[in-house]
Every structure is written in structure tokens, then in C-alpha cells.
C-alpha positions in Angstrom: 215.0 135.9 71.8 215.4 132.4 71.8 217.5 132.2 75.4 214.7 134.3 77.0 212.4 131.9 75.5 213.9 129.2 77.1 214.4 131.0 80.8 210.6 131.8 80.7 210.2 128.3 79.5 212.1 127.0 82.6 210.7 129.4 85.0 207.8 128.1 84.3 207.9 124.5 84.6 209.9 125.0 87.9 206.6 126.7 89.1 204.6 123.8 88.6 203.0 125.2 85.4 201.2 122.6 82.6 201.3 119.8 85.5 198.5 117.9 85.7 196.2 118.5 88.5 196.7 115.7 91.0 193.1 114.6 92.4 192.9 112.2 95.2 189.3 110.7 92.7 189.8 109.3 89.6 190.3 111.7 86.7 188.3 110.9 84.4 187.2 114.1 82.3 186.4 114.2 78.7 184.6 111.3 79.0 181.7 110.4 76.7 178.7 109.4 79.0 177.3 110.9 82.4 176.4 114.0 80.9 172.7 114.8 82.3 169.8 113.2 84.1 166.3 113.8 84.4 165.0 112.5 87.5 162.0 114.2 90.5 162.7 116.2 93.7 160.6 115.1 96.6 158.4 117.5 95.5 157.7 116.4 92.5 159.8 118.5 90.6 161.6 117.3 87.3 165.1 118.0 87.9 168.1 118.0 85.7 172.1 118.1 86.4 172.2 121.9 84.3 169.5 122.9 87.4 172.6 122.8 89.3 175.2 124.8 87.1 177.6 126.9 89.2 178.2 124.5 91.7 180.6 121.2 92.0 177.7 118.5 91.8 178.1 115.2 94.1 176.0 112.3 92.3 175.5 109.2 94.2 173.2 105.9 93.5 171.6 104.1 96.3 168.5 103.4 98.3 167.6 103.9 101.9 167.0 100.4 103.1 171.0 100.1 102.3 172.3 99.0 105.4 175.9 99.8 105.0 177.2 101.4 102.0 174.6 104.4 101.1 174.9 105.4 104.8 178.1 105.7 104.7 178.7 107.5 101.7 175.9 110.1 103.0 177.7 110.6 106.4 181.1 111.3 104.6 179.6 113.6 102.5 177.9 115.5 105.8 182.0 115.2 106.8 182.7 117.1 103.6 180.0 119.5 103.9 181.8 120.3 107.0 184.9 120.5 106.2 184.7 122.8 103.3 183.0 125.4 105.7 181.3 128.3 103.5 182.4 126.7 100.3 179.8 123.9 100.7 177.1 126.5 99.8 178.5 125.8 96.3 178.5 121.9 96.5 175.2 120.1 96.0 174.9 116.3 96.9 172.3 114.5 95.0 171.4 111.0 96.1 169.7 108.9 93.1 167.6 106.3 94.3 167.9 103.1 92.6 164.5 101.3 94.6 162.0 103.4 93.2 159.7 100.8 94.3 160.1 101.5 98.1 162.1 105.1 98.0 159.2 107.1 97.7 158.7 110.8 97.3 158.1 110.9 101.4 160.8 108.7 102.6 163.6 110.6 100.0 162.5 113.9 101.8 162.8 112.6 105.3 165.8 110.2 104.7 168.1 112.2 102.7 167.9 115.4 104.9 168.6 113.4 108.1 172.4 113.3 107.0 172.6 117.4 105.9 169.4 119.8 104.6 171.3 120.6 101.9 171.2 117.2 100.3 168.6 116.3 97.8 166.9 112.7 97.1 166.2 111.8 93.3 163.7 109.4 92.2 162.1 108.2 89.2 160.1 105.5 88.1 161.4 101.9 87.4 162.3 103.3 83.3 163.6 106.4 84.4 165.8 104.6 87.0 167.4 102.0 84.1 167.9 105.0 81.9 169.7 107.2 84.4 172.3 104.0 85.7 172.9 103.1 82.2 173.8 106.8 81.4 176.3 106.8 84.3 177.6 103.1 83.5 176.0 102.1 87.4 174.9 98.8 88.3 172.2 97.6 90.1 170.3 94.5 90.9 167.6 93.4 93.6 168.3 90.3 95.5 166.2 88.1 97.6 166.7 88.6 101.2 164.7 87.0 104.1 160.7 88.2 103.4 162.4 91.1 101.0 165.1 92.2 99.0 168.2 94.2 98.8 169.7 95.6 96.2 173.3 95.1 95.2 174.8 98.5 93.1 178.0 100.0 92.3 179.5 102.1 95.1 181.2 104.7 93.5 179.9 109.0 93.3 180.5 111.1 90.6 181.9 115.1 90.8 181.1 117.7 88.5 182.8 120.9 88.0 180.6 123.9 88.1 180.4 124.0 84.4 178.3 120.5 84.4 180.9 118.3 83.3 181.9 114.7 84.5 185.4 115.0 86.4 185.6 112.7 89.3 185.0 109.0 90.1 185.4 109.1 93.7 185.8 105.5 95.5 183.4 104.3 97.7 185.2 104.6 101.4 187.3 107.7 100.4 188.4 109.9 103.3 186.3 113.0 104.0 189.6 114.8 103.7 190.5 113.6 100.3 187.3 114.2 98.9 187.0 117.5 100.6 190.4 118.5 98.6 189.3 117.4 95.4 185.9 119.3 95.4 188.0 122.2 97.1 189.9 121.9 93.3 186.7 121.7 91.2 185.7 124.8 92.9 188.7 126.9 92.0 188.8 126.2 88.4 190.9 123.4 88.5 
């Protein structure tokens, strides 16, 4: 009993069973914070990250007078869309604004969209905003610029797996392939 033990034990490790899934992202499951949200659609709607179980969930912070750095990530994530083909029905791409002050309801709903009608602009007010980066450790802060501001913030999205849970930091100016692959994982169970 005990040699068959150790043949099926062997067989199995030369399969690649028990390794660790190797994610292009940082891992960073089982962590204690990011767990929900509860910002408005452009319509108004209250909207929460369980609204979206079933589906790998994209999270990103920004604000549409960004003039590098939110367009960017929004066009690579159109890339993704794209590459995943029919499995990007089950990937939702939610784009937090962290400008609450100029992202208004109107401009979410036109600007978001532009990049693929899938995607869905967030907003709340200036409390709601605070509470939602501090729940997902983001940083944000407006600086002076010419007869207005910008506003400097962490650059990073997050990936859920379809259960709701926090799995993925993915860097700011990953490839569209990488990400692609590592959402392709969080959809089959990995």
C-alpha cells in the first residue's frame, strides 16, 4: 500500500498537481481588505461588488480629466475585452471615479463607454469616495494645476474571481496579453 502511495504521489506531482497557479498580477488572495463597495451607476443606481457575482470583476480608480494613466488602463482593458473573445461576457470592468467633484453622473456615462459598452463608471460623493479608496488601500490627492487641478492616485486595478473575492493586483502598464491570461485563470476556477 505504501509503494502505490508513493507512485500516485509521484504521478501526481509530475503532472503539475498542488503547484501554485502562476499569475502574470500579483497574488494576493486571502487578503483582509477590498472586500465590497457601495458606489452609483450613471443612472443613479446603488451598486455593490456582490451585483456582479459570477463574473471576474476588473476594479479601477481614476477620473476622466486623467491625461495619461486612466486612458490607458481603459484602452488595455478594451484590448482585453478583445482578446478574451466570448469570455469577456463574463468580465465586468468597473471604473471608480475618484473626482466626484467634476465626474458627474453624465460625463461617467459618456466617458466610460467610449472605450467598450460593457464598461461601467462608479461614482460617489466626496465621503463615499474616501471610504471606498481607504477600503482598497488607494491613494489619491488633487493638486494644483494651471486654473485647475489634477489629481495624483495609485495606478494599480484589482481582479476578482467570480465568487467576489480579491485575487489580483495587476500593475499599471501590464500587457493586454498578460492580463488577458490571468482573468482567462480566474474564469476557469483557478
Amino acid at each position: 500500500m505504501r509503494r502505490y502511495l508513493h507512485i500516485l504521489l509521484t504521478a501526481l506531482a509530475l503532472a503539475g498537481c498542488g503547484q501554485p497557479v502562476q499569475f502574470h498580477a500579483t497574488d494576493i488572495t486571502g487578503i483582509d481588505w477590498g472586500k465590497t463597495f457601495s458606489l452609483n451607476d450613471p443612472a443613479g443606481n446603488p451598486r455593490r461588488l456582490e451585483d456582479f457575482r459570477g463574473k471576474v470583476v476588473v476594479l479601477f480608480f481614476g477620473y476622466t480629466h486623467c491625461p495619461d494613466v486612466c486612458p490607458t488602463t481603459l484602452t488595455t482593458m478594451r484590448e482585453v475585452m478583445d482578446l478574451l473573445g466570448p469570455d469577456a461576457q463574463r468580465v465586468q470592468v468597473l471604473f471608480v471615479t475618484l473626482d466626484p467633484e467634476r465626474d458627474s453622473a453624465e460625463l461617467l456615462a459618456t466617458y466610460v463607454p467610449q472605450f467598450n459598452p460593457s464598461f461601467l463608471g462608479l461614482r460617489g460623493d466626496a465621503q463615499a469616495t474616501a471610504a471606498v479608496a481607504q477600503e482598497f488601500k488607494v491613494f489619491y490627492a488633487k493638486q494644483p494645476a494651471g486654473s485647475g487641478y489634477t489629481i495624483d492616485h495609485s495606478t494599480a486595478s484589482y481582479a476578482f474571481d467570480p465568487q467576489g473575492r480579491l485575487r489580483l493586483v495587476i500593475r499599471y502598464g501590464e500587457s493586454a496579453r498578460n492580463v488577458a491570461d490571468d482573468l482567462k485563470l480566474l474564469l476557469s476556477g483557478k
